[in-house]
DOSE-63773 format. One record per residue: residue number from 1; x, y, z of N, C-alpha, C, CB in turn; chain. Coordinates in nm, 2 decimals, decimal comma. Atoms other than C-alpha are relative to their C-alpha. Glycine has a CB too. Layout:
<recs>
{tise:NUM; nxx:X; nyy:Y; nzz:Z; caxx:X; cayy:Y; cazz:Z; cxx:X; cyy:Y; czz:Z; cbxx:X; cbyy:Y; cbzz:Z; gulo:A} $
...
</recs>
This chain:
<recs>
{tise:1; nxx:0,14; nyy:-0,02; nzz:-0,01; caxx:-0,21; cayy:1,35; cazz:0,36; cxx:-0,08; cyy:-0,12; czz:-0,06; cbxx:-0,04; cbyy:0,13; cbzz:-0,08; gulo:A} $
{tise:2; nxx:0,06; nyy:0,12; nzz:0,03; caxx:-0,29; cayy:1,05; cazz:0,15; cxx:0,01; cyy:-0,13; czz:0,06; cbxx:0,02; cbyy:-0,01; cbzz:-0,11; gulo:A} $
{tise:3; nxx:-0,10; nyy:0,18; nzz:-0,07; caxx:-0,08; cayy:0,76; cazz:0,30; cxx:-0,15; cyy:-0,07; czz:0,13; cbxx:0,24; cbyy:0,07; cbzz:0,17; gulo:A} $
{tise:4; nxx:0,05; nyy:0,05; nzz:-0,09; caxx:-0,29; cayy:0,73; cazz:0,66; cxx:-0,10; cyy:-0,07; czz:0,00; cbxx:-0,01; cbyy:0,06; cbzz:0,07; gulo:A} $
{tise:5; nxx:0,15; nyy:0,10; nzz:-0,02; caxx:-0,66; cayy:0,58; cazz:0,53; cxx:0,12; cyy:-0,14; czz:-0,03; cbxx:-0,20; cbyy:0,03; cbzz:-0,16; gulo:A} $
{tise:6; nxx:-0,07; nyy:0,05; nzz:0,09; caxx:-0,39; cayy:0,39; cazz:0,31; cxx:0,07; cyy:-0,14; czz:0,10; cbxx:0,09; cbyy:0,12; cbzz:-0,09; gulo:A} $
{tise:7; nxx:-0,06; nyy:0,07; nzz:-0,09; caxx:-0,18; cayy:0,28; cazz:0,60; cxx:-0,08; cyy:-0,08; czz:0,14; cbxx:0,10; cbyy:0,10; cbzz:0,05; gulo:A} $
{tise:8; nxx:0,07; nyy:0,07; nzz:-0,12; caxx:-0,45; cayy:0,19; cazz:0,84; cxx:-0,09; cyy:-0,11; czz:-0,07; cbxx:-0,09; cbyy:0,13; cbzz:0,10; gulo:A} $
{tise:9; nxx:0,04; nyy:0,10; nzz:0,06; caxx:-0,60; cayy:0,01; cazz:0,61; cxx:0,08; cyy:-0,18; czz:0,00; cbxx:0,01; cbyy:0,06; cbzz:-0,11; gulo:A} $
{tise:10; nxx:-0,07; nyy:0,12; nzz:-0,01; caxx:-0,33; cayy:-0,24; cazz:0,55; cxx:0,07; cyy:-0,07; czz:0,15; cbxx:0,11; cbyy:0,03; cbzz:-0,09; gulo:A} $
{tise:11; nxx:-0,03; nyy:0,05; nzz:-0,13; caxx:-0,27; cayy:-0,24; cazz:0,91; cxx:-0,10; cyy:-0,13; czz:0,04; cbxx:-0,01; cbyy:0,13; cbzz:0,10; gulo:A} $
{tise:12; nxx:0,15; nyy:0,10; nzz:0,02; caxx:-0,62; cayy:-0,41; cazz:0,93; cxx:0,00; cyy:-0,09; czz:-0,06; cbxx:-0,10; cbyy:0,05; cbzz:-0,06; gulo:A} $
{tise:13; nxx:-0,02; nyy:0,12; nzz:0,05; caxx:-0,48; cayy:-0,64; cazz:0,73; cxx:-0,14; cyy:-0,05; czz:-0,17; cbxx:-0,04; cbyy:-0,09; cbzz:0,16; gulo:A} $
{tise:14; nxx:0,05; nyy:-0,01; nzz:0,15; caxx:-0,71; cayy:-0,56; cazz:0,39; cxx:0,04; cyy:-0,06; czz:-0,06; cbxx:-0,01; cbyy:0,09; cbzz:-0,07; gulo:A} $
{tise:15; nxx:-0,06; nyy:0,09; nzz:0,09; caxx:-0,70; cayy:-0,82; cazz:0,13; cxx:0,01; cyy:0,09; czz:-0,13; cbxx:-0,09; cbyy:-0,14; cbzz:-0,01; gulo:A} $
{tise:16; nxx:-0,01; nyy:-0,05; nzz:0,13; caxx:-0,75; cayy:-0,58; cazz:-0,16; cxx:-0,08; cyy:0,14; czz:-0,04; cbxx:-0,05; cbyy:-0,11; cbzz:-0,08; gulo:A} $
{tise:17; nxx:0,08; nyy:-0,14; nzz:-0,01; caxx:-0,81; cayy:-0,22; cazz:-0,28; cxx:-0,03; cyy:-0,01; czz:-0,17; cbxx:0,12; cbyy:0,15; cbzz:0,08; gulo:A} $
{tise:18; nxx:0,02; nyy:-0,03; nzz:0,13; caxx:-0,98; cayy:-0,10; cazz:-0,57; cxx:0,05; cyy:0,12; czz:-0,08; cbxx:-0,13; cbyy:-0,01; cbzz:-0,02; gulo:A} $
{tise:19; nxx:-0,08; nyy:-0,13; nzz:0,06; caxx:-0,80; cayy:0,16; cazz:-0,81; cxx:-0,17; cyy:0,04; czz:-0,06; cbxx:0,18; cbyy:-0,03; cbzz:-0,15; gulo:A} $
{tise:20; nxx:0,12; nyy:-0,11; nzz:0,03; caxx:-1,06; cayy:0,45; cazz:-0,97; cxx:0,01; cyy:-0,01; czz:-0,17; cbxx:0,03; cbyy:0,18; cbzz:0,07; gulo:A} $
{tise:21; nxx:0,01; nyy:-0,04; nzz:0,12; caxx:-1,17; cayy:0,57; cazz:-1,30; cxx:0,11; cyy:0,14; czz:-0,07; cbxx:-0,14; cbyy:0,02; cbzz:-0,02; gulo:A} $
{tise:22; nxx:-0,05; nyy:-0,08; nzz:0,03; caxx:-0,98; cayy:0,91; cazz:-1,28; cxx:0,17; cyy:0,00; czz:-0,01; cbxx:-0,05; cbyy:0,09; cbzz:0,06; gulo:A} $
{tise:23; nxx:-0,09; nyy:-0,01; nzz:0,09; caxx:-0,67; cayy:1,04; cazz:-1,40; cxx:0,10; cyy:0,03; czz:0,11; cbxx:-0,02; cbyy:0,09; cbzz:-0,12; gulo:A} $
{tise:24; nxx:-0,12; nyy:-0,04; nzz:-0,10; caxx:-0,34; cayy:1,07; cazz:-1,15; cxx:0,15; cyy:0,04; czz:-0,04; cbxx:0,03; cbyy:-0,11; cbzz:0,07; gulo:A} $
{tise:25; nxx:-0,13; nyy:-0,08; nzz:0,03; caxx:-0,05; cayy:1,32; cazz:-1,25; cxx:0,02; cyy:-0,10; czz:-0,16; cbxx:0,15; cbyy:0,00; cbzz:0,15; gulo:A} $
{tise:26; nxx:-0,02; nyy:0,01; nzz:0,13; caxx:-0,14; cayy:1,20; cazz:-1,62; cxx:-0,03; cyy:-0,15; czz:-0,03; cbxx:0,14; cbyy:0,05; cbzz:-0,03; gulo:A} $
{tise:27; nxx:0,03; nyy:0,07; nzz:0,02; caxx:-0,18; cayy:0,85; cazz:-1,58; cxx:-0,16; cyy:-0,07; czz:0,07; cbxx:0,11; cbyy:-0,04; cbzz:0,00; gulo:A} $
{tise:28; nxx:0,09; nyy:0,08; nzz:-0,02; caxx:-0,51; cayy:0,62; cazz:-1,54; cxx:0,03; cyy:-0,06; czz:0,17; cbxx:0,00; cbyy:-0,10; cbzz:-0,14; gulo:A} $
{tise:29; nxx:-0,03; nyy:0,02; nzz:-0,11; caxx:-0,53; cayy:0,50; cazz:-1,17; cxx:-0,01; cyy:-0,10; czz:-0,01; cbxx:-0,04; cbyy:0,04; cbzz:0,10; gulo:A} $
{tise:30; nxx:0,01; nyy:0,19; nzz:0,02; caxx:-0,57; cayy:0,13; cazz:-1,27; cxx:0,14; cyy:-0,03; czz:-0,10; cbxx:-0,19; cbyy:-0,06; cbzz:-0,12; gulo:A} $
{tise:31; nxx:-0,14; nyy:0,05; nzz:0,03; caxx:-0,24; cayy:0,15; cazz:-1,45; cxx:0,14; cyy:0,14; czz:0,03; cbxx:0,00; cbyy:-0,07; cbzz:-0,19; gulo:A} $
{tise:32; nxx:-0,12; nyy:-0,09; nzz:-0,07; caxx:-0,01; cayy:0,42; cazz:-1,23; cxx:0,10; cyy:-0,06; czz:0,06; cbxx:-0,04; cbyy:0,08; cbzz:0,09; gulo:A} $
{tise:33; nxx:-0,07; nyy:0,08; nzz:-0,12; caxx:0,25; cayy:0,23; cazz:-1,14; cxx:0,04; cyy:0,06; czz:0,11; cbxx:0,12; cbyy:-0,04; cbzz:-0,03; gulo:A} $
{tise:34; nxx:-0,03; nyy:-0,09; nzz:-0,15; caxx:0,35; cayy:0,51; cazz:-0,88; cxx:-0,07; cyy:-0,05; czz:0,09; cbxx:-0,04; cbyy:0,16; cbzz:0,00; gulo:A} $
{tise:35; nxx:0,10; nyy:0,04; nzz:-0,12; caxx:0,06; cayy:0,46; cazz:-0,67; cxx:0,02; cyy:-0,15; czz:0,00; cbxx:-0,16; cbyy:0,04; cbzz:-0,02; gulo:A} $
{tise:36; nxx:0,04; nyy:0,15; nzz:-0,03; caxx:0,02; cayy:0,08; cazz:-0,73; cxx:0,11; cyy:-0,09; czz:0,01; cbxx:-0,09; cbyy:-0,05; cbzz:-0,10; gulo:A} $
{tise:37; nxx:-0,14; nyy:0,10; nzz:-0,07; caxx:0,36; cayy:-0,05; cazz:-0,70; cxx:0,12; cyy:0,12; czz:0,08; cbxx:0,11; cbyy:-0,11; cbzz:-0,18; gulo:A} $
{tise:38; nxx:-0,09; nyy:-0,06; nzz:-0,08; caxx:0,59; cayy:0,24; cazz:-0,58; cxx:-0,10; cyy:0,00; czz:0,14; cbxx:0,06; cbyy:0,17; cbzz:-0,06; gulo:A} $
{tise:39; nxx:0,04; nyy:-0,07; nzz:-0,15; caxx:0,37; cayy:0,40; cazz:-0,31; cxx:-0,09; cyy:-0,14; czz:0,06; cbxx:-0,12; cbyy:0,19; cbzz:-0,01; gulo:A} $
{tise:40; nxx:0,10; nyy:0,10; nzz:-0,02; caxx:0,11; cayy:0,08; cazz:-0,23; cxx:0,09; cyy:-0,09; czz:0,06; cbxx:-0,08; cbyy:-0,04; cbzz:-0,13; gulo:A} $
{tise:41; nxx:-0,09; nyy:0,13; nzz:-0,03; caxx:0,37; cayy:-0,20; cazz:-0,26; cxx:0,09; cyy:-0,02; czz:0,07; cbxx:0,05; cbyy:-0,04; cbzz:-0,10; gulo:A} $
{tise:42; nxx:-0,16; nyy:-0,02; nzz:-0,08; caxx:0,67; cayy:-0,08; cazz:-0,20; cxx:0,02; cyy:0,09; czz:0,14; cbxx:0,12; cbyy:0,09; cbzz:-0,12; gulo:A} $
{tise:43; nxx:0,05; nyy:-0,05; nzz:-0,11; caxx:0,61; cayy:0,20; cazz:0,07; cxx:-0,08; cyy:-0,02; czz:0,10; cbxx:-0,03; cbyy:0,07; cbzz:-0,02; gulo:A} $
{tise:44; nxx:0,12; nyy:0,03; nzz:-0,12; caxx:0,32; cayy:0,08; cazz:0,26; cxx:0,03; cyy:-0,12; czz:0,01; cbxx:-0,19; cbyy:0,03; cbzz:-0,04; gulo:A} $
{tise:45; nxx:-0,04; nyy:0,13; nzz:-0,03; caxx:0,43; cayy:-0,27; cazz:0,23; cxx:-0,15; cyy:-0,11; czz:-0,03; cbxx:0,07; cbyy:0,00; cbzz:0,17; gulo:A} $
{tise:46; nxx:0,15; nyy:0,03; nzz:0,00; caxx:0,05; cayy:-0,37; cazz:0,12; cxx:0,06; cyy:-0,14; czz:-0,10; cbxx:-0,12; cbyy:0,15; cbzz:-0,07; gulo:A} $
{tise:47; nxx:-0,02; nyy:0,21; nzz:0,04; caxx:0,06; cayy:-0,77; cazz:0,03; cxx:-0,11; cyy:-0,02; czz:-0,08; cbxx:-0,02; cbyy:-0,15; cbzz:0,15; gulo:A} $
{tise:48; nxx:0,08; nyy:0,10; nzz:0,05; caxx:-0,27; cayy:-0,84; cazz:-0,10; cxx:-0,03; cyy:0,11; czz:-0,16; cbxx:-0,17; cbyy:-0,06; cbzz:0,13; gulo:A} $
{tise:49; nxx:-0,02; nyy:-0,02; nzz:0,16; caxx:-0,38; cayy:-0,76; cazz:-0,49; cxx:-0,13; cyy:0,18; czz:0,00; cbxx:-0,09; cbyy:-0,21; cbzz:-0,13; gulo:A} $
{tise:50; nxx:0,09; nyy:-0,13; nzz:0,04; caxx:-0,59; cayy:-0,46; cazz:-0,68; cxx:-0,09; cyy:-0,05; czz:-0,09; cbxx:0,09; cbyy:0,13; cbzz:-0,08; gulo:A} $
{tise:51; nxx:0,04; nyy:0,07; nzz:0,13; caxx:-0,85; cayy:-0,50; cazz:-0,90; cxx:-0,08; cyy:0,18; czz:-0,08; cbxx:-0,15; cbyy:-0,19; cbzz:0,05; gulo:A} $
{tise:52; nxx:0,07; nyy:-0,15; nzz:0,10; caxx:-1,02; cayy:-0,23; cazz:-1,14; cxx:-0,16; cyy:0,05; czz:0,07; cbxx:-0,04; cbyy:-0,08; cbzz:-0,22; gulo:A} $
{tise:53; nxx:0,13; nyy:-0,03; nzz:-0,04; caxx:-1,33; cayy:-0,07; cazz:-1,05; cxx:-0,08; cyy:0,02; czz:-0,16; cbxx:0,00; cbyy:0,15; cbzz:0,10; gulo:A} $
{tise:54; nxx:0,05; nyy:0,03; nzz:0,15; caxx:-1,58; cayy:-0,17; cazz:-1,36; cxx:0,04; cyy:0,06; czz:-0,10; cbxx:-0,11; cbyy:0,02; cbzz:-0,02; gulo:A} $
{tise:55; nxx:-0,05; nyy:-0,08; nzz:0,13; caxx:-1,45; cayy:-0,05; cazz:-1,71; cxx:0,10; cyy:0,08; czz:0,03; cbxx:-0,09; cbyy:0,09; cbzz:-0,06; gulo:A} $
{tise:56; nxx:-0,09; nyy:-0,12; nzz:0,00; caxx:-1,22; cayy:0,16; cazz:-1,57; cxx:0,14; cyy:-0,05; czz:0,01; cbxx:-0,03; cbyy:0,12; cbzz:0,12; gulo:A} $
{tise:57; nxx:-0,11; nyy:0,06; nzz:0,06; caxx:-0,91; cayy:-0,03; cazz:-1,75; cxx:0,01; cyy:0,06; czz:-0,18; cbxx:-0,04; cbyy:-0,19; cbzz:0,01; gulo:A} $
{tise:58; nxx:-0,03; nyy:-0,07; nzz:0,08; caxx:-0,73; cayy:0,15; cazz:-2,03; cxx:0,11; cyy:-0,06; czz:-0,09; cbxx:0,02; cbyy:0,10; cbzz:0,06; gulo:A} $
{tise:59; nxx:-0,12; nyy:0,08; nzz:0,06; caxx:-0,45; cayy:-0,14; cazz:-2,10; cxx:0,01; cyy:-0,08; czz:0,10; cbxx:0,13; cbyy:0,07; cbzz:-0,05; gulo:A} $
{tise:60; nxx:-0,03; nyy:0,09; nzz:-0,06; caxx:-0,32; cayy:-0,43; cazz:-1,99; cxx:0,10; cyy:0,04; czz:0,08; cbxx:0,01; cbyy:-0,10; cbzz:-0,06; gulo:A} $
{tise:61; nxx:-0,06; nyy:-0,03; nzz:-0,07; caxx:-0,20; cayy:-0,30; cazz:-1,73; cxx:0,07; cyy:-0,07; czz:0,17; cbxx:-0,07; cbyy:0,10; cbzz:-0,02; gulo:A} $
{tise:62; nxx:-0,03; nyy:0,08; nzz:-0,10; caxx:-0,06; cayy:-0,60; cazz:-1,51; cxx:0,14; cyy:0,04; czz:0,02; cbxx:-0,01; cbyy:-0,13; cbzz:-0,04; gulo:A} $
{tise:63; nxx:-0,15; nyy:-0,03; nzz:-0,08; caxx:0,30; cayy:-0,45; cazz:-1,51; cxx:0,00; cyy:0,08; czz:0,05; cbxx:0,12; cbyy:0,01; cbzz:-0,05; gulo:A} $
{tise:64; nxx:0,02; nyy:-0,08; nzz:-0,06; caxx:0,20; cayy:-0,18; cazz:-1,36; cxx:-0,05; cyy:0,01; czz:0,12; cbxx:-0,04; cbyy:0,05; cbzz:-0,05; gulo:A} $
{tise:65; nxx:0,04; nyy:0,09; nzz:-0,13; caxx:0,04; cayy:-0,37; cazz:-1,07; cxx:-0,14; cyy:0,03; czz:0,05; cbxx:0,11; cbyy:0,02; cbzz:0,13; gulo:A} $
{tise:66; nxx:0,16; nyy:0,03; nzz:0,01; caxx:-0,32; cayy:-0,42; cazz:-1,16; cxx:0,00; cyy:-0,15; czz:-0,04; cbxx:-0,09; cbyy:0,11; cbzz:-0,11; gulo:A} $
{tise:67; nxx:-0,01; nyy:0,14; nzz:0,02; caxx:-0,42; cayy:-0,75; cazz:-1,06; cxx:-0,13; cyy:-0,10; czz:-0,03; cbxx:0,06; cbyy:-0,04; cbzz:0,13; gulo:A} $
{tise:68; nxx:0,10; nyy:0,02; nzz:0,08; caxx:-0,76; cayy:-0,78; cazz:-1,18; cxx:-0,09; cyy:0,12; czz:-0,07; cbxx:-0,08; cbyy:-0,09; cbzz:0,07; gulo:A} $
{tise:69; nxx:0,05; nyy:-0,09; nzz:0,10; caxx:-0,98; cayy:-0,62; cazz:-1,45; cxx:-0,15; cyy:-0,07; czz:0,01; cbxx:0,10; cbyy:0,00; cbzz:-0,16; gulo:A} $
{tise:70; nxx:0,14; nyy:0,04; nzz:-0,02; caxx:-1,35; cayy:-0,60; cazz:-1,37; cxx:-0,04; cyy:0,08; czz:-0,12; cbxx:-0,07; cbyy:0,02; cbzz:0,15; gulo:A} $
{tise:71; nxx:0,00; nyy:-0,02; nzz:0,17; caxx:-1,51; cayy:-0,59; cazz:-1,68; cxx:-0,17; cyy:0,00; czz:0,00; cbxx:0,09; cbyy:-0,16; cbzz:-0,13; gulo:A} $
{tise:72; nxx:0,16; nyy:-0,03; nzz:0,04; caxx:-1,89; cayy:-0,50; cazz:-1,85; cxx:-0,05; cyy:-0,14; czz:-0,02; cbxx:-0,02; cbyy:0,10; cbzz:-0,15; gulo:A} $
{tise:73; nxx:0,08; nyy:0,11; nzz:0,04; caxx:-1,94; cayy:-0,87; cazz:-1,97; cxx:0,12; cyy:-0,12; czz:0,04; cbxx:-0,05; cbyy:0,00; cbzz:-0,17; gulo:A} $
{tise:74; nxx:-0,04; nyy:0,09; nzz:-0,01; caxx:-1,80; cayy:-1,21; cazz:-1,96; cxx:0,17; cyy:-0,01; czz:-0,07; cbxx:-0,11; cbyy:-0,07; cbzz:-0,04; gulo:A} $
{tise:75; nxx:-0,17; nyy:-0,02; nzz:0,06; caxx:-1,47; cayy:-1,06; cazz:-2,18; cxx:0,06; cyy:0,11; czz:0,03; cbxx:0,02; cbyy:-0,01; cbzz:-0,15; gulo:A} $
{tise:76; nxx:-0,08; nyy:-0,15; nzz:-0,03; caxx:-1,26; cayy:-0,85; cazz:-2,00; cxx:0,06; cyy:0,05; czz:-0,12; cbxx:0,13; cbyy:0,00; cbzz:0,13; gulo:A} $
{tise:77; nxx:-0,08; nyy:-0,04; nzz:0,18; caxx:-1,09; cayy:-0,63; cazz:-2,29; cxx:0,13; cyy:-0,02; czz:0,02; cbxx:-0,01; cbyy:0,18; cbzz:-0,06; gulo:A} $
{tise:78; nxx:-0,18; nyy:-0,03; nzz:-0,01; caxx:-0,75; cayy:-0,62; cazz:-2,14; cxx:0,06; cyy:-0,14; czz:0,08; cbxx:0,05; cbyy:0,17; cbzz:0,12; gulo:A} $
{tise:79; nxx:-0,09; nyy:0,10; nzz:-0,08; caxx:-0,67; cayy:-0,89; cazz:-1,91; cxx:-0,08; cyy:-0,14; czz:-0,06; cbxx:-0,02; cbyy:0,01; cbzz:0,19; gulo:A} $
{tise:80; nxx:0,01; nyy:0,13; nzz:0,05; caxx:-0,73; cayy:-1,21; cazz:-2,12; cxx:0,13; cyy:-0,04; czz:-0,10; cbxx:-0,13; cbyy:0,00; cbzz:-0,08; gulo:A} $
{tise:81; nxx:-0,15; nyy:0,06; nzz:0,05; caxx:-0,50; cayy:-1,47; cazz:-2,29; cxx:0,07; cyy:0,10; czz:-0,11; cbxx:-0,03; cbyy:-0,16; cbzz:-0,07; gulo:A} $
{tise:82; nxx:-0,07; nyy:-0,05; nzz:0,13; caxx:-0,43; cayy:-1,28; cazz:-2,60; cxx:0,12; cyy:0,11; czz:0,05; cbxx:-0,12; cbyy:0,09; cbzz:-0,11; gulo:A} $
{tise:83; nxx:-0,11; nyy:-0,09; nzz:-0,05; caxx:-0,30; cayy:-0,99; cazz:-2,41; cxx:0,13; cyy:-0,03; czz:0,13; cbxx:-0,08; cbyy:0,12; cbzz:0,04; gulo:A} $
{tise:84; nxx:-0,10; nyy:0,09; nzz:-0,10; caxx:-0,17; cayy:-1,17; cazz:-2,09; cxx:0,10; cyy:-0,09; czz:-0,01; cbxx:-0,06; cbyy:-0,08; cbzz:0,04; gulo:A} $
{tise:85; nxx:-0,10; nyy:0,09; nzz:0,01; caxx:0,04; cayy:-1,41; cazz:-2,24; cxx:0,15; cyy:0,12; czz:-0,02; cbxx:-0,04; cbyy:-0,11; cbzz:-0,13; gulo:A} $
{tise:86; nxx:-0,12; nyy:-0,09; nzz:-0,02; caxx:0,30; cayy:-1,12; cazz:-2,28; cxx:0,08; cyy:0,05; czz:0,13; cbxx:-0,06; cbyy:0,11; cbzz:-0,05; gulo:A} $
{tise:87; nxx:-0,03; nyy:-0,06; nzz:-0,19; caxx:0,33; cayy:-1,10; cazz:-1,85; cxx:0,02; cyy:-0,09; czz:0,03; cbxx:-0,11; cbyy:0,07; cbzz:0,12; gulo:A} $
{tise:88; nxx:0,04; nyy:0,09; nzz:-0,05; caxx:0,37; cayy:-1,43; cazz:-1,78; cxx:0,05; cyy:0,03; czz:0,18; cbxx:0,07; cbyy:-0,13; cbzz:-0,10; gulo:A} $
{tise:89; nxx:-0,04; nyy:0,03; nzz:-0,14; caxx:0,58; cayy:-1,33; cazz:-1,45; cxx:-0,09; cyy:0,11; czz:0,09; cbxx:0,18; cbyy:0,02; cbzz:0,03; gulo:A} $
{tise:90; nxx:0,04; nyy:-0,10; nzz:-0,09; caxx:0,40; cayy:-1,04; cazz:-1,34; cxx:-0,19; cyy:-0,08; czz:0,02; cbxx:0,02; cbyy:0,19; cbzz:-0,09; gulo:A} $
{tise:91; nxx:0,11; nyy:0,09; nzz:-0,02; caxx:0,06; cayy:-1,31; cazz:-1,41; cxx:0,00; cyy:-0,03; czz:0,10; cbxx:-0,01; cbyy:-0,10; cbzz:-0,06; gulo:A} $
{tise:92; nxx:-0,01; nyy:0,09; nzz:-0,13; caxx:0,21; cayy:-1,53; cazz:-1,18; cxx:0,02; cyy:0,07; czz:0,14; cbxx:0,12; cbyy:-0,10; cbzz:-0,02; gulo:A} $
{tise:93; nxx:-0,02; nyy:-0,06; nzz:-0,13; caxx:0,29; cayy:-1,26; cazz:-0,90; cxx:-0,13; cyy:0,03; czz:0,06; cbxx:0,09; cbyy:0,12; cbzz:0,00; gulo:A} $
{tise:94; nxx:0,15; nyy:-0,04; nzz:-0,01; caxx:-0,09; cayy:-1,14; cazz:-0,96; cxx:-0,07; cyy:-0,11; czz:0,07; cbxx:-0,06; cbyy:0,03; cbzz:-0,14; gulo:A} $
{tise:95; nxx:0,06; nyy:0,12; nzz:0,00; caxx:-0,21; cayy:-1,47; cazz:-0,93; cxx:0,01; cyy:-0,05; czz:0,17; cbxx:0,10; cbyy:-0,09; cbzz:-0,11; gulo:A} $
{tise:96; nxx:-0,06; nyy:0,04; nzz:-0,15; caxx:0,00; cayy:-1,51; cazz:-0,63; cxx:-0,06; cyy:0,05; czz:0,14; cbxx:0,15; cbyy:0,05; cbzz:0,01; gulo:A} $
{tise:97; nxx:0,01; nyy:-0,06; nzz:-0,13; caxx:-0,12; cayy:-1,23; cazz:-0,42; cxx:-0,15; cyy:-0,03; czz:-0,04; cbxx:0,08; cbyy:0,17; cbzz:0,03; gulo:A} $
{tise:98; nxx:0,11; nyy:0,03; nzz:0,08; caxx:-0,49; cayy:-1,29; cazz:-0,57; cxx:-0,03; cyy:-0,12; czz:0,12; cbxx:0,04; cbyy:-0,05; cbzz:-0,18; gulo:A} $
{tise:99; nxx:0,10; nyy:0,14; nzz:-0,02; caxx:-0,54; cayy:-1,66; cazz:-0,45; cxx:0,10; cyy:-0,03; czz:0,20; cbxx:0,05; cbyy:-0,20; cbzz:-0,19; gulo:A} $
{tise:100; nxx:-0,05; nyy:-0,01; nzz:-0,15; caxx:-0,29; cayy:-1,57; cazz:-0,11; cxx:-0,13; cyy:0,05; czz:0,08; cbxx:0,12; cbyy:0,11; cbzz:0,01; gulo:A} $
{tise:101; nxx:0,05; nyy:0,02; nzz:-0,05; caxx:-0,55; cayy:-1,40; cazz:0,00; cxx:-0,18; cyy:-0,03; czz:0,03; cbxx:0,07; cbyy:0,05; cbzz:0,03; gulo:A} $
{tise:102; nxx:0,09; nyy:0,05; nzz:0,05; caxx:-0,82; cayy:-1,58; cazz:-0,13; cxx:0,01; cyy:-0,13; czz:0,13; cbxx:0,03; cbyy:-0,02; cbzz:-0,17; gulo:A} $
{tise:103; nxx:-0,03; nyy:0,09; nzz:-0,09; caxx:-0,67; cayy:-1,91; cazz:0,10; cxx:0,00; cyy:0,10; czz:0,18; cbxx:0,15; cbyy:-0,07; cbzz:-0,06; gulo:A} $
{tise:104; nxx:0,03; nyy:-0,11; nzz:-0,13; caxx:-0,64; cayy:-1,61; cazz:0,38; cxx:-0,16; cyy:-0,02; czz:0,04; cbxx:0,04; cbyy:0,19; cbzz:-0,04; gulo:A} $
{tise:105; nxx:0,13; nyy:-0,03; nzz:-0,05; caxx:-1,01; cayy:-1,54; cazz:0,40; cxx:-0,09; cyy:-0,15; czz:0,01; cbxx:-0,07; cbyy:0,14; cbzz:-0,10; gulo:A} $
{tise:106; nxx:0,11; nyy:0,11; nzz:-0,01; caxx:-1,13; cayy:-1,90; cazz:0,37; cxx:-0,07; cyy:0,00; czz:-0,11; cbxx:-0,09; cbyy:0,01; cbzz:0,11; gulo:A} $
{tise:107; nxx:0,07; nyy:0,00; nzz:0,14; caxx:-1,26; cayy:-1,91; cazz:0,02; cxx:0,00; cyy:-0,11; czz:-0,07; cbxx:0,04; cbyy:0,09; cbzz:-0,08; gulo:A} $
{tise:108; nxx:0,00; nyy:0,15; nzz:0,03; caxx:-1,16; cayy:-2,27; cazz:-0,02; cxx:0,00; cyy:-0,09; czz:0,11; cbxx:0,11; cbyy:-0,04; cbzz:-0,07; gulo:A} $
{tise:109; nxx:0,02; nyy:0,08; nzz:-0,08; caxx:-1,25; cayy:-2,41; cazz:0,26; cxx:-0,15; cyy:-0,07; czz:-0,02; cbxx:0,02; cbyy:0,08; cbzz:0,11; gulo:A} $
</recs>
């Protein structure tokens, strides 16, 4: 019931989806890994990144496969060096799918 917006989406070739503020079978939707790396990543085969929908980040939740953290001011709470430097590989995967398709849509051109 959920998969098909999910799957036609990435068919479309969507660079990036935003996770929510509410709560999914107990965990935060901005750090569920279920949804954001089992069912998202791994099942749907979805390539490009996630990012938070404002404030609604609960932890640095980059290993769980949140790939940015939109934040109230200029200091996100969770995704900066202090806490980041603890991910360096899951940074660099973020980073990866992030500026993939960042070069995709023409954003440095």
């Amino acid at each position: 019931m959920y998969y098909p917006p999910f799957e036609a989406a990435i068919e479309a070739e969507v660079g990036s989806f935003m996770c929510s503020y509410n709560l999914i079978n107990t965990f935060w939707s901005c750090e569920n890994n279920q949804t954001l790396n089992t069912d998202l990543r791994e099942r749907l085969g979805f390539k490009g990144y996630v990012m938070s929908d404002w404030g609604a980040t609960h932890s640095t939740s980059v290993a769980q496969g949140l790939d940015q953290e939109m934040g109230f001011d200029s200091h996100n709470r969770f995704f900066n060096v202090k806490h980041l430097k603890e991910y360096p590989d899951e940074v660099d995967q973020s980073m990866m799918r992030m500026f993939t398709q960042f070069f995709k849509m023409g954003f440095f051109e």
